[in-house]
C-alpha positions, -999 to +999 in steps of 0.1 A: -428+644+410-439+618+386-436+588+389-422+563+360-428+527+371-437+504+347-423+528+318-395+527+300-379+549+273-359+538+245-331+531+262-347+506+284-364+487+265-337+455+268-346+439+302-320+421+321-318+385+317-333+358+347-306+336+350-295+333+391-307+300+411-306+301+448-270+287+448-259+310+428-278+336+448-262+326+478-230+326+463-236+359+456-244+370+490-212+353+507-186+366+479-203+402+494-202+394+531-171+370+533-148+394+522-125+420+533-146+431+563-132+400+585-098+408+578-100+447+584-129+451+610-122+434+636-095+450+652-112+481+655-143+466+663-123+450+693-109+483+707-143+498+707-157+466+727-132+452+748-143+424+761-177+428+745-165+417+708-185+389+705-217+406+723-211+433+694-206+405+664-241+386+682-257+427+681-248+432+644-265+397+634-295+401+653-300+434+634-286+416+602-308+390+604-335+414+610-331+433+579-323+401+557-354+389+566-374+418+557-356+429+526-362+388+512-397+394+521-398+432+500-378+415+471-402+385+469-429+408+465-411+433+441-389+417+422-373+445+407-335+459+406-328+483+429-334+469+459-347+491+494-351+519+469-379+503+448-394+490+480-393+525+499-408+540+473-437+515+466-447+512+509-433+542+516-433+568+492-412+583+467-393+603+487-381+572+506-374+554+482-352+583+467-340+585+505-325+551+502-315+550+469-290+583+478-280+562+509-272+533+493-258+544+463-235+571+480-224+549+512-218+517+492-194+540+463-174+547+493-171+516+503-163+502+467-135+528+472-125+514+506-125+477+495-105+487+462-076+504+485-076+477+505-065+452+476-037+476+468-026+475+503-021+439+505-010+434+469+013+467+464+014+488+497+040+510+482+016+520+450-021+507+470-042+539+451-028+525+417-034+488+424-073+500+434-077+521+403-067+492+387-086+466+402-113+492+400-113+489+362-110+454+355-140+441+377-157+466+359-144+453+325-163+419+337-190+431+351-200+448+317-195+413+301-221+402+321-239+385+355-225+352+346-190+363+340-192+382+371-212+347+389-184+323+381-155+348+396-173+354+425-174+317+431-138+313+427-129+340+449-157+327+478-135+290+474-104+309+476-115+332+510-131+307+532-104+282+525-081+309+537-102+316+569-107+276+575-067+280+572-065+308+597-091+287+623-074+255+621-039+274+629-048+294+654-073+267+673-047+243+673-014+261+683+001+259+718-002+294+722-042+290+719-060+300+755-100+297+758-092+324+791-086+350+766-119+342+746-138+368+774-176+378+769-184+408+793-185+447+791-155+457+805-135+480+786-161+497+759-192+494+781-224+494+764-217+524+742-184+503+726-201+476+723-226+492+703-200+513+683-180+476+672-218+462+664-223+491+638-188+487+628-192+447+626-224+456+602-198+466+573-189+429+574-228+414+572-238+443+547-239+421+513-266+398+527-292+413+505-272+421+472-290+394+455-323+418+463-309+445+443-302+419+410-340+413+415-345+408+378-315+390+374-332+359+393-353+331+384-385+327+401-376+354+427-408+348+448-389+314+464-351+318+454-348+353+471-363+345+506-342+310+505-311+325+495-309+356+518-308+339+552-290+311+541-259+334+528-262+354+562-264+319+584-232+311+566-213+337+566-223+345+608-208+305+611-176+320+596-170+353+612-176+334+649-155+307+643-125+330+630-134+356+658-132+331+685-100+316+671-082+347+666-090+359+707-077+327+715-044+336+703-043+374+706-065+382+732-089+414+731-062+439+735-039+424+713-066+424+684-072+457+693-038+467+686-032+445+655-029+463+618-035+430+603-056+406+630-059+372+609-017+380+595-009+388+629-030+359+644-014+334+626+023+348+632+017+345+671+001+311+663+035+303+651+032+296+615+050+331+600+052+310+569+014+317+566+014+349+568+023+358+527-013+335+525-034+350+544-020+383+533-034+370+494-064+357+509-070+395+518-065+409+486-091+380+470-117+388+495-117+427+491-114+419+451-145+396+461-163+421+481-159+448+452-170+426+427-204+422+442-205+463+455-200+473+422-230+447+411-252+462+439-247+500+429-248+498+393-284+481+398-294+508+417-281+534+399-300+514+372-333+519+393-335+554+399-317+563+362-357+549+355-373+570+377-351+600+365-333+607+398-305+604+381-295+609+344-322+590+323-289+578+299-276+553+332-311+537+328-298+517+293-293+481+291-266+465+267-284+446+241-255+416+238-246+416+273-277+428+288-267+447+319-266+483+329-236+493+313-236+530+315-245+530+350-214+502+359-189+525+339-204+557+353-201+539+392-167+523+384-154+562+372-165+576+404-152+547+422-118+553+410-118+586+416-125+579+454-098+554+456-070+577+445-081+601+482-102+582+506-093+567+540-100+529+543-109+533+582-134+568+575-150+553+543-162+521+569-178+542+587-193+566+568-204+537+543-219+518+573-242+544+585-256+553+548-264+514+550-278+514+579-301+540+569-312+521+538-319+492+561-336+511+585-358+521+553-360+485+545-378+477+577-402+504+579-413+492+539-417+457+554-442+469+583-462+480+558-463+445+545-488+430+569-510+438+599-509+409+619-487+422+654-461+386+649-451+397+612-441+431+625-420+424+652-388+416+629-393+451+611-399+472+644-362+454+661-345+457+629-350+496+624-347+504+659-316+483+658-306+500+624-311+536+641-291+531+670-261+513+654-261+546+634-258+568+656-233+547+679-208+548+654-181+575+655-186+608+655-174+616+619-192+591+604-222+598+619-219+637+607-206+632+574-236+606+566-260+629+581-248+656+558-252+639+526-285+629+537-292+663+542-277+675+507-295+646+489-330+653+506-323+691+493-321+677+457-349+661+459-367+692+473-357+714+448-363+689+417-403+684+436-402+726+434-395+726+402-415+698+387-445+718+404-437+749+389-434+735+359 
């Protein structure tokens, strides 16, 4: 198949627009990772665990880390949008590129539909598929209008969220009903196996580190802001997640997180501050409008990227002129995201979404050994695809086949469009 890098048709020439610092990078990141993840993943996380929870949170950020480190070093060098996707297929090959690109771009529109439901479960329980559809189309609407539009309501939403989960630290940490014996590190309950299980499901709540990779041309001087801004949103958002993990087992316990619907709500009601709960209940809704925001950034770029390439429709590769972003491909991925939120399960699209990303990372770190031969430089990429591979497959059962089998359908795409471009 050919390859169409550094050409564009008609209807790309209007580049996107440089205009992200390293703050507003690493705003980016956080207003993907601080979202609804910590309010939704940690009660199943902790019934897969046990008493390994915070062995499984310490597992999903070493293999964060990993793949943060080696997806700033891809994006310095190929500053591009469309993140693991242009970097697969430039080390790699095409095919891996394509590989991640299908990953990504299929994993992540489920979880766009996950995070959309989840608003319209805290806002509207009763009518949650018409509050996502809805939410679904007006973060598109600003999206469409622009990065910046898109840059200043994610920042208001990351102020809103991690005052929330200060809120929810500061309750819990200093109630009377707070117990540093029920903060346990150990393998009892889940064993090994749980605790990697709750790692891969933790990993939903680190996957936004790298989103600013995939706005790659959105970014001013990406060679030093991308590498800077990566870890730094990760180190933050790790801070975060252990502090509101920690505080929440004080008060709950391992097996009552497990059991919880709504761990930080049901935190703070056992902290005794019900009053709270209506708060952190809207802090919820924020953070999954938060997390969507940025998903919905992060597919549409890559959409964008293989739109070029012509893996999908060439027409998703335009640019607005006045607004200068994707625009097709954002209304195309907001469509199908709406779609999804009127039939999937929040729980199943986690998982399924988690293994497609872990695949793209895995992809990620096998691009970045490529990088350099020096045996210290490949250590990060070698742990963080091993630790990519294994979270993948420790995940449950029906995420692990239904990611396997769109894998499988999206490779035989690609075979049958290589078939026919020889043919031809």
């Amino acid at each position: 198949m050919t390859r169409r890098t550094g050409r564009r048709g008609p209807s790309e020439a209007v580049g996107l627009r440089r205009t992200l610092g390293v703050r507003d990078a690493v705003v980016i990141g956080l207003g993907a990772m601080v979202g609804a993840g910590i309010f939704a993943v940690l009660g199943p996380a902790a019934d897969a665990a046990g008493s390994g929870l915070l062995i499984a949170l310490a597992v999903a950020a070493v293999v964060a880390y990993c793949n943060a480190v080696a997806s700033a070093r891809l994006a310095a060098r190929y500053p591009a949008s469309g993140g693991t996707y242009v970097y697969g297929r430039e080390r790699l090959g095409e095919f891996w590129g394509y590989l991640a690109g299908w990953a990504f771009v299929v994993g992540k529109t489920a979880s766009c539909a996950a995070m959309a439901l989840t608003v319209g479960a805290y806002v509207w329980p009763a009518q949650a598929h018409g509050v996502a559809v809805a939410a679904v189309v007006a973060l598109t609407a600003v999206n469409y209008l622009g990065v910046r539009k898109s840059l200043w309501l994610t920042r208001v939403i990351v102020a809103v969220v991690l005052a929330v989960l200060v809120l929810v630290v500061a309750v819990c940490l200093g109630s009377a009903e707070a117990d540093a014996a029920r903060v346990d590190v150990g393998l009892s309950g889940g064993g090994v196996g749980g605790v990697l299980e709750a790692a891969g499901l933790l990993f939903f709540a680190f996957a936004g580190y790298a989103r600013v990779a995939t706005l790659g041309e959105e970014v001013r001087d990406p060679a030093r802001t991308i590498p800077r801004a990566v870890p730094l949103a990760l180190g933050i958002a790790l801070a975060v997640y252990a502090c509101v993990a920690v505080a929440v087992l004080a008060v709950l316990g391992t097996g009552g997180l497990a059991e919880a619907s709504a761990p930080l709500a049901d935190a703070v009601r056992a902290a005794g501050a019900p009053g709270l709960v209506p708060v952190v209940r809207a802090g919820a809704a924020v953070a999954a409008l938060g997390s969507l925001l940025a998903l919905i950034l992060g597919v549409s770029r890559t959409t964008l990227a293989m739109a070029r390439d012509r893996h999908l429709p060439g027409a998703l590769a335009a640019v607005h002129p006045r607004f200068q972003v994707p625009h097709r491909a954002e209304l195309a991925v907001g469509a199908v995201v709406a779609l999804l939120a009127t039939t999937v399960d929040v729980r199943g699209a986690v998982g399924f979404s988690s293994f497609g990303v872990l695949v793209y990372y895995a992809i990620a770190n096998a691009s970045a050994w490529t990088l350099s031969r020096a045996p210290r430089a490949r250590v990060g990429p070698v742990v963080g695809a091993t630790g990519c591979v294994v979270l993948a497959f420790a995940l449950p059962g029906d995420s692990v086949v239904a990611g396997a089998v769109v894998l499988v359908v999206g490779s035989g795409v690609y075979g049958v469009r290589w078939w026919r471009a020889g043919r031809g």
